[in-house]
C-alpha positions in Angstrom: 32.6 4.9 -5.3 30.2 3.1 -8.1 28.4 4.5 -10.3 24.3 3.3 -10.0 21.0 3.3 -12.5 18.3 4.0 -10.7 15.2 3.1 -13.5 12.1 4.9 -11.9 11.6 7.7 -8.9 8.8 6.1 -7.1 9.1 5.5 -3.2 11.0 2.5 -3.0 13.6 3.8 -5.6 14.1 7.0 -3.9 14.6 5.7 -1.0 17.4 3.7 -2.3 18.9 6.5 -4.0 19.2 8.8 -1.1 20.5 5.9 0.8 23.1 4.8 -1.5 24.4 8.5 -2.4 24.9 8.8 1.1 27.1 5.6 1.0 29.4 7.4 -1.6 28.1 6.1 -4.8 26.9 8.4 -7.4 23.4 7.7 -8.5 21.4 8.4 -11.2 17.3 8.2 -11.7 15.8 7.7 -14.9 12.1 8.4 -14.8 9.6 7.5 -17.9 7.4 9.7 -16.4 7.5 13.4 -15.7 7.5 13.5 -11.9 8.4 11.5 -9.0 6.5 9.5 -6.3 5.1 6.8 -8.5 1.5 6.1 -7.3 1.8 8.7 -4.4 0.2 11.2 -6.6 -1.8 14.4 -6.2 -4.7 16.2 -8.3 -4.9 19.7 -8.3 -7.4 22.4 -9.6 -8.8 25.4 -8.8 -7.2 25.5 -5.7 -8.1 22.2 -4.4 -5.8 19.2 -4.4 -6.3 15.5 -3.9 -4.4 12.2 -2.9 -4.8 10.2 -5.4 -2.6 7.3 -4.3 -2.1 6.3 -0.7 -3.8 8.7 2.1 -2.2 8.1 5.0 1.2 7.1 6.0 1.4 3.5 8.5 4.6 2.9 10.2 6.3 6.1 10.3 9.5 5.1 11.9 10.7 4.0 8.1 10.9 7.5 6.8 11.9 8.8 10.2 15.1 5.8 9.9 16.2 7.2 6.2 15.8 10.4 6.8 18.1 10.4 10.0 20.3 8.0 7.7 20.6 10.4 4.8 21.0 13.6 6.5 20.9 16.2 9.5 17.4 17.1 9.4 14.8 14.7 10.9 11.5 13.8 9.3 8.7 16.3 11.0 12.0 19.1 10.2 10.7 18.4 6.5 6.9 18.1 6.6 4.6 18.7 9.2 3.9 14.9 10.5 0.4 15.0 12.7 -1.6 11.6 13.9 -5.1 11.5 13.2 -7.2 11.0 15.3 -10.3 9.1 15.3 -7.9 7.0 13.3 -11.5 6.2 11.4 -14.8 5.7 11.1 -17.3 2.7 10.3 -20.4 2.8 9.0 -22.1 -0.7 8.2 -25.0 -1.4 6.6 -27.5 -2.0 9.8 -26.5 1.9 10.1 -24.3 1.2 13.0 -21.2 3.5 13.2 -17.9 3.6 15.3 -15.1 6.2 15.5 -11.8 3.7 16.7 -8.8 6.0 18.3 -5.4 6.1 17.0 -3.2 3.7 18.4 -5.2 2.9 21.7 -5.9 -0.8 21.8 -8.3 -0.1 25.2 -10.2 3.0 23.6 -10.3 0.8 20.1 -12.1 -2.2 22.5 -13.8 0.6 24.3 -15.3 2.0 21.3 -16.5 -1.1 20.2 -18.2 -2.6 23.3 -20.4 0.7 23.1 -21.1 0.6 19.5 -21.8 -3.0 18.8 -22.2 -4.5 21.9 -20.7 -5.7 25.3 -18.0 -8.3 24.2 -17.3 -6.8 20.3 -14.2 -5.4 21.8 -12.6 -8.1 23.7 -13.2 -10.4 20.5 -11.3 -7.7 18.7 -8.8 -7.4 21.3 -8.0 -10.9 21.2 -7.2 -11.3 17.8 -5.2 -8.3 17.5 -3.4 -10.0 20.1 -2.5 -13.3 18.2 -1.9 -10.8 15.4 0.9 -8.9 17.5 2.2 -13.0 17.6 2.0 -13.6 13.8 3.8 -9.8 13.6 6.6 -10.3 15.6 7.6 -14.2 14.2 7.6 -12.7 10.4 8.4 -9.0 11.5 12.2 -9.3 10.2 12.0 -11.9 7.4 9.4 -9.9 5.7 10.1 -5.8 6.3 13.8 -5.7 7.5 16.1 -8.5 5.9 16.9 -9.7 2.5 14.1 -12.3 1.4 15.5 -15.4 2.6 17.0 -17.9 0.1 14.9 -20.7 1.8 11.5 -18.3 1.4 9.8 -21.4 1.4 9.5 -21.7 5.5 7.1 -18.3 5.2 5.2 -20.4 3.6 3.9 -21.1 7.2 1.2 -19.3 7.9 2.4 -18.0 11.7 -1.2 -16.7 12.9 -1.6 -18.8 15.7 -5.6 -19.2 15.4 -7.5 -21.1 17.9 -8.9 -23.6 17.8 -10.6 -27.5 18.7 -8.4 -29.6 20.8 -10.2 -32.8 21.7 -13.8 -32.6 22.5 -13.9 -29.6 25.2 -10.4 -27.8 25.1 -9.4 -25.4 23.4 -5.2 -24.9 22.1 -3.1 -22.9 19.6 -1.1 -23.6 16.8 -0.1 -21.9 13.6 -3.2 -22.1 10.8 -3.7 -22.9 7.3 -7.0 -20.8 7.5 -8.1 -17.9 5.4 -8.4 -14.4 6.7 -12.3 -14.9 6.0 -12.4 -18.3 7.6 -10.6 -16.8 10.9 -13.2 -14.0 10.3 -16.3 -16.0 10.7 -14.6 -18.2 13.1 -13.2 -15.5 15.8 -15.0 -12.4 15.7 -19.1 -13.7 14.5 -20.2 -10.5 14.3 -20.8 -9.7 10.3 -19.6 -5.9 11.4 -16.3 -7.3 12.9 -16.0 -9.3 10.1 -16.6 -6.4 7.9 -14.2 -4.3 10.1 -11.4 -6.8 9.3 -11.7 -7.9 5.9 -12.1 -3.9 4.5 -7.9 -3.9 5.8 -7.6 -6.7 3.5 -9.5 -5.6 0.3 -7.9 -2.1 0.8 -4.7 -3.8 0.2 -6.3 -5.6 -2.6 -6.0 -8.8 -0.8 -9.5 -11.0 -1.4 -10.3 -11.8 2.2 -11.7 -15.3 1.2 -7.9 -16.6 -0.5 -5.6 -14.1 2.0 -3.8 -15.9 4.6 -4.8 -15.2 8.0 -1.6 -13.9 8.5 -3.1 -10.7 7.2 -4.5 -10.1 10.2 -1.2 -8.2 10.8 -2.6 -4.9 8.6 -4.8 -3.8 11.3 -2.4 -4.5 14.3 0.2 -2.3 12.4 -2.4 0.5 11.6 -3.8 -0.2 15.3 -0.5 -0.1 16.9 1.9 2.4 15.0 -1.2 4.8 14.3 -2.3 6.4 11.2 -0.2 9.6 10.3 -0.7 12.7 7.9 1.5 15.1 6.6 0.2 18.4 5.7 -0.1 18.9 2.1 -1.0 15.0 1.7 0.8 12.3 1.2 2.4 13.8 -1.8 4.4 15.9 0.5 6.1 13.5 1.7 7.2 12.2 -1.5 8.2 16.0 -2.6 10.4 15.4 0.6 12.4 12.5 -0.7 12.8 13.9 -4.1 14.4 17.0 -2.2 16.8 14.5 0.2 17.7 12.9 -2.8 19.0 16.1 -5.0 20.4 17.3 -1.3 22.6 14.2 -1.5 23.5 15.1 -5.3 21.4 12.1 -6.5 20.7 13.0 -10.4 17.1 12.8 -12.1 16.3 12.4 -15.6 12.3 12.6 -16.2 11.1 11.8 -19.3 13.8 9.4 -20.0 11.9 6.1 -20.4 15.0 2.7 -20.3 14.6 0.4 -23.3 17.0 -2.1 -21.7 19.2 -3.1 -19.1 23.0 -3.5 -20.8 24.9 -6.5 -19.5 28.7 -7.1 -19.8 31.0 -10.4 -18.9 27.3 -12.0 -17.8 26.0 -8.6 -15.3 24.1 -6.0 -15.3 26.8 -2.7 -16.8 23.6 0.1 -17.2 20.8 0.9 -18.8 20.2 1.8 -22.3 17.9 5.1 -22.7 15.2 5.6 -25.6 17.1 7.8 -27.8 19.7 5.2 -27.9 22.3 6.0 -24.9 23.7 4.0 -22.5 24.6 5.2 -19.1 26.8 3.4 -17.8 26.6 1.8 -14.3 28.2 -1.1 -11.6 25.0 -1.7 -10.2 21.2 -1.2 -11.4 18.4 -0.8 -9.5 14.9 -1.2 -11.1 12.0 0.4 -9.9 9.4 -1.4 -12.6 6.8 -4.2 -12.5 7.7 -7.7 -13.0 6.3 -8.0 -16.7 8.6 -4.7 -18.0 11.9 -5.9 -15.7 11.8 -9.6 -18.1 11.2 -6.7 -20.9 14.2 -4.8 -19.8 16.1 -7.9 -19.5 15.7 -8.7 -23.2 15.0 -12.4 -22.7 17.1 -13.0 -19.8 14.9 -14.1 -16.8 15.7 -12.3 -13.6 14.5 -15.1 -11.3 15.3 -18.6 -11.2 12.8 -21.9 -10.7 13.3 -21.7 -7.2 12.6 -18.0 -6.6 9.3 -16.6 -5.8 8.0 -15.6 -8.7 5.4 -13.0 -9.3 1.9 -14.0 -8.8 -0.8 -13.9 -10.9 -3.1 -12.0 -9.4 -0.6 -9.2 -9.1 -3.0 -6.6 -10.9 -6.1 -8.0 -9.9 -7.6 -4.7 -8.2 -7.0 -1.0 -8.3 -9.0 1.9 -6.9 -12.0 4.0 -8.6 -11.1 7.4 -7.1 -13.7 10.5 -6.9 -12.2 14.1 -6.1 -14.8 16.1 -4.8 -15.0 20.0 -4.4 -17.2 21.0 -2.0 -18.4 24.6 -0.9 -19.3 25.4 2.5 -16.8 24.3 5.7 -15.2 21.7 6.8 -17.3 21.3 10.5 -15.1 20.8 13.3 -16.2 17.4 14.1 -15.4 16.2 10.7 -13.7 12.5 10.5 -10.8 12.5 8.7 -11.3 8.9 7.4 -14.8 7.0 7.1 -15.1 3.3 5.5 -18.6 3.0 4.9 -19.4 -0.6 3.9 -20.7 -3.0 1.6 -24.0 -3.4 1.3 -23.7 -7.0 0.1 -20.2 -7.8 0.9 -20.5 -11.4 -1.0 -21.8 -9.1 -4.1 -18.8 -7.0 -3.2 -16.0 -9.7 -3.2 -17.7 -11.5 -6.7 -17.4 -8.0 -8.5 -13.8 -7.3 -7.5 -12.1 -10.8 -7.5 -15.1 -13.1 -9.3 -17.0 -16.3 -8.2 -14.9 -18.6 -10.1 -12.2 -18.4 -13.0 -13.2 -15.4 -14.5 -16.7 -15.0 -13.7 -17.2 -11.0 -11.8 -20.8 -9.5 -12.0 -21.0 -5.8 -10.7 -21.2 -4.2 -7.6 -23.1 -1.5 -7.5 -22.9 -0.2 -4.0 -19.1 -1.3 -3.0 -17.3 -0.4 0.3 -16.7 3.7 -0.2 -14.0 5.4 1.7 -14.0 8.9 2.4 -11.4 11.5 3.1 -11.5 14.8 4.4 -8.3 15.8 5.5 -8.2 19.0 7.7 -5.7 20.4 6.0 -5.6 24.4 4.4 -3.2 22.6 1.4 -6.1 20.8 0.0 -8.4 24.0 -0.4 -8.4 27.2 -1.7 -9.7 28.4 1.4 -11.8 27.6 5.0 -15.2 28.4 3.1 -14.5 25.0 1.0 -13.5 21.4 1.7 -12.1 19.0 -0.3 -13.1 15.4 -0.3 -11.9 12.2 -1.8 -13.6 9.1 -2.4 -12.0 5.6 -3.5 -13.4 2.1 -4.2 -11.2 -0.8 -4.6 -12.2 -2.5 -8.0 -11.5 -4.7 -10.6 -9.3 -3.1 -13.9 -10.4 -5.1 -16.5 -13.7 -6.3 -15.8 -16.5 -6.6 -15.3 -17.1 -2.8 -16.0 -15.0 -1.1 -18.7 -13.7 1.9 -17.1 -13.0 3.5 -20.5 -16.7 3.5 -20.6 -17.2 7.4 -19.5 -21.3 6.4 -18.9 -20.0 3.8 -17.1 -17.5 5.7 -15.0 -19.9 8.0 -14.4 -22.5 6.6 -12.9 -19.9 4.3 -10.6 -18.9 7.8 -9.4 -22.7 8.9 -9.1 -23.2 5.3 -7.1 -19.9 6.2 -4.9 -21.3 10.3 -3.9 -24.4 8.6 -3.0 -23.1 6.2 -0.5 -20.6 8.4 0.6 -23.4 10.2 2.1 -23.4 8.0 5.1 -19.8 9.9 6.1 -21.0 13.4 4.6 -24.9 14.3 5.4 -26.1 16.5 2.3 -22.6 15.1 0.3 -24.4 16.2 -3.2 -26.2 19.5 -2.1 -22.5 20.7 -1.6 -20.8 19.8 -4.8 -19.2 22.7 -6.5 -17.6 20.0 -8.8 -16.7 16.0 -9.3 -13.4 14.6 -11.0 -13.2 10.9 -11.6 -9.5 9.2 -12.1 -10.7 5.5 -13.2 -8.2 2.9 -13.0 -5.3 3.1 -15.3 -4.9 0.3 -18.2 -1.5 -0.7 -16.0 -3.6 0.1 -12.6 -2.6 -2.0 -9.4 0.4 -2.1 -7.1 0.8 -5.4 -5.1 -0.5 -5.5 -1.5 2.1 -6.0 1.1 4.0 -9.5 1.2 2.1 -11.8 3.6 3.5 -15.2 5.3 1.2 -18.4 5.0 -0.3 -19.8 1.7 3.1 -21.5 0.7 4.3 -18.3 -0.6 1.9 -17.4 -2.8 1.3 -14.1 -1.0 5.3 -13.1 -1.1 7.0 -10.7 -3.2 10.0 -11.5 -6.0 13.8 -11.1 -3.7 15.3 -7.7 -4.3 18.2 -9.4 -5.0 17.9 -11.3 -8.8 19.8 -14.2 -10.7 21.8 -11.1 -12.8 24.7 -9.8 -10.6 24.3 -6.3 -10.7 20.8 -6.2 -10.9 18.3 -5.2 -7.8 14.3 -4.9 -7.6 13.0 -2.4 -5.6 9.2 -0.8 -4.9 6.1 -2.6 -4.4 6.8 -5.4 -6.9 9.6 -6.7 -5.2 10.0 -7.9 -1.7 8.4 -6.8 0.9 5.6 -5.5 -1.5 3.7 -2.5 -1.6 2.6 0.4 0.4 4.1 3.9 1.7 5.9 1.9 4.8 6.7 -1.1 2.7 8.6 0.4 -0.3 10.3 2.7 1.7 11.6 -1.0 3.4 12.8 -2.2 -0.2 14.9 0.9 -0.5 16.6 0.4 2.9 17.0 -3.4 1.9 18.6 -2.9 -1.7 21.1 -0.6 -0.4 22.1 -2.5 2.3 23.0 -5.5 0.0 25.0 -3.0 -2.3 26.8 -1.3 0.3 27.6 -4.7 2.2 27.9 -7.4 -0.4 24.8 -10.0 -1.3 25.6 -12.1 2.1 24.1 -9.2 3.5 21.0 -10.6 6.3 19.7 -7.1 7.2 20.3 -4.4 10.0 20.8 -5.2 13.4 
């Protein structure tokens, strides 16, 4: 039985605690913070209560795995697990709408030959289809193994787009495209277009340098559903946080880690702020690239020939709106709507820029909207509670410690929102905003194609001992995702670092 550091109790790191308690090891978390779930939060007040992280929980069947791993009691025994269903809505600027269902490839094709026209669906269809291609070649090496030590062959991008063969046929092969090139190429339609590249920017992937490998975020939303617990996502974190103390996993919150301690040349614990050291034979970190070389006074945790973290690692968050709203929640009520960009060009320069540096704002930016129907997120079924988010840039070009500024984004977002709520303002008892933290943004999930650059730092690092886990480290971020990185890091410390994954 060893004794392991867990630094941070978000998703990833819980996940690995509850795994590796179960193993036999005693573990310790050490939180900076003063609750768990890292950016699966929730705002409360006056009786309403907001996700204010992710909404909606894609590939299930990871939390179903660790929580049959960790104990007796299945998932949906722990929180009340329900698919929703239009999985969402689309509203585009021509005023064209479609509800797609959850997890029906024919009623998604369906809806979209009667919205936007005979042959929008089949268009769809088919590249979901090469998608379920480009899933199923990287499905392992990116969600359920180690990343390889030769990471350099997912530099591939494995989409297999079509395209020119001669002067009349037609073949497939694997593509050095962008998602946006693929975009333009396969589906023509600007709402298509729109349709896919809003999986990618909600991710915080820009559409126009993403491999078209990311085509695989709507297959797995498409094919494994969309899926809400009652109470929000932050319910299913509160569910964790409960395995974890059931498995005798120990928290410390407010107990920020100055450094990781290192003796004969690995990692030995963690060193606490008021000058402790708990001492530990492994150490997981649950922290962003930039505070792990930090915590590692000087010593680099990856090698030259390691993926390394990217530089565009923080280049979007979300502007999030919590809205309290009197009068019900009608029965017809979408539980998701994306209504989209005006100007998606305008859209793309604001968030990512035109060049090195150069953003301009966007003023009317692709607005999602959730209304959960859930009793947990109101104070009662004469109210509704609604939540709004736009994925933006954190520093720049707007200064979102500019409350006139933040403002009047937020006014700009109600407005547009409108499209998903008729008479949105009218009903508006009240309006938080949550602009993006000074640290905002959590890596997108690791992608194949673009020689690597869209891949996450190995869990396992160049100081024995020492493990990343969460959305920083490989396979990146995201409910489904981190969850992944926990499974991962303690399967290497339970087997041994030759460890390539479960069977």
């Amino acid at each position: 039985m060893a004794r392991i550091a867990v630094i941070g109790a978000g998703m990833g790191a819980m996940a690995a605690a509850a795994r590796l308690a179960v193993a036999g090891h005693r573990v310790a978390v050490f939180e900076r913070g003063a609750t768990h779930g890292g950016a699966v939060r929730r705002w409360e007040r006056d009786g309403f209560a907001f996700d204010t992280g992710p909404g909606l929980l894609h590939l299930p069947a990871v939390y179903r795995d660790l929580f049959l791993k960790t104990g007796r009691e299945p998932l949906e025994s722990c929180i009340e697990l329900s698919q929703v269903d239009p999985a969402s809505r689309h509203v585009f600027p021509d005023g064209t709408a479609v509800s797609l269902p959850n997890a029906s490839r024919a009623g998604v094709l369906t809806a979209l030959d009667e919205a936007l026209g005979a042959g929008s669906g089949e268009r769809w269809s088919a590249l979901v289809g090469r998608a379920r291609e480009a899933w199923d070649a990287t499905r392992r090496p990116l969600l359920e193994e180690p990343l390889w030590q030769d990471w350099r062959v997912l530099g591939r991008d494995p989409y297999p787009a079509v395209r020119r063969r001669g002067l009349f046929g037609r073949g497939k092969g694997p593509t050095t495209a962008t998602l946006a090139e693929v975009a333009r190429r396969e589906l023509t339609d600007p709402r298509l277009i729109a349709l896919l590249e809003s999986h990618a920017l909600a991710y915080g992937f820009d559409p126009r340098s993403a491999p078209a490998s990311a085509v695989v975020l709507p297959y797995m939303e498409q094919t494994f559903g969309s899926w809400y617990p009652r109470g929000g996502m932050r319910a299913l974190a509160d569910a964790l946080y409960e395995r974890c103390l059931a498995r005798k996993v120990e928290f410390s919150f407010g107990a920020a880690v100055t450094g990781i301690v290192e003796k004969d040349g690995r990692a030995s614990g963690v060193e606490l702020t008021d000058g402790r050291v708990s001492e530990a034979e492994f150490v997981v970190a649950g922290v962003d690239p930039v505070q792990l070389v930090e915590l590692c006074r000087g010593r680099e945790p990856w090698g030259a020939d390691d993926v390394r973290p990217g530089p565009d690692d923080r280049a979007t968050a979300r502007l999030t709106v919590c809205l309290a709203l009197r009068g019900a929640r009608p029965e017809d009520a979408v539980h998701r709507t994306v209504v989209h960009a005006a100007d998606r060009t305008a859209e793309l320069a604001g968030v990512f820029g035109d060049g090195p540096g150069l953003r301009t704002p966007c003023d009317r930016p692709t607005v999602t909207v959730l209304r959960p129907d859930d009793p947990a997120s109101r104070p009662d079924d004469a109210h509704e509670a609604v939540t709004l988010t736009a994925t933006v840039a954190p520093h720049g070009p707007v200064d979102w410690h500019d409350g006139e500024a933040v403002a009047a984004g937020a006014e700009r977002m109600t407005e547009i929102a409108e499209a998903a709520v008729p008479g949105l303002r009218e009903r508006v008892l009240w309006r938080e905003v949550l602009p993006p933290a000074d640290d905002a943004g959590v890596p997108g999930p690791a992608l194949a194609g673009r020689e690597g650059r869209f891949l996450r730092p190995g869990n396992r690092t160049r100081i024995p001992g020492l493990y990343a886990v969460g959305g920083w480290s490989h396979p990146g971020g995201g409910p489904a995702h981190a969850g992944m990185s926990g499974a991962i890091v303690a399967g290497l410390i339970v087997n041994g670092d030759d460890w390539h994954g479960s069977t």
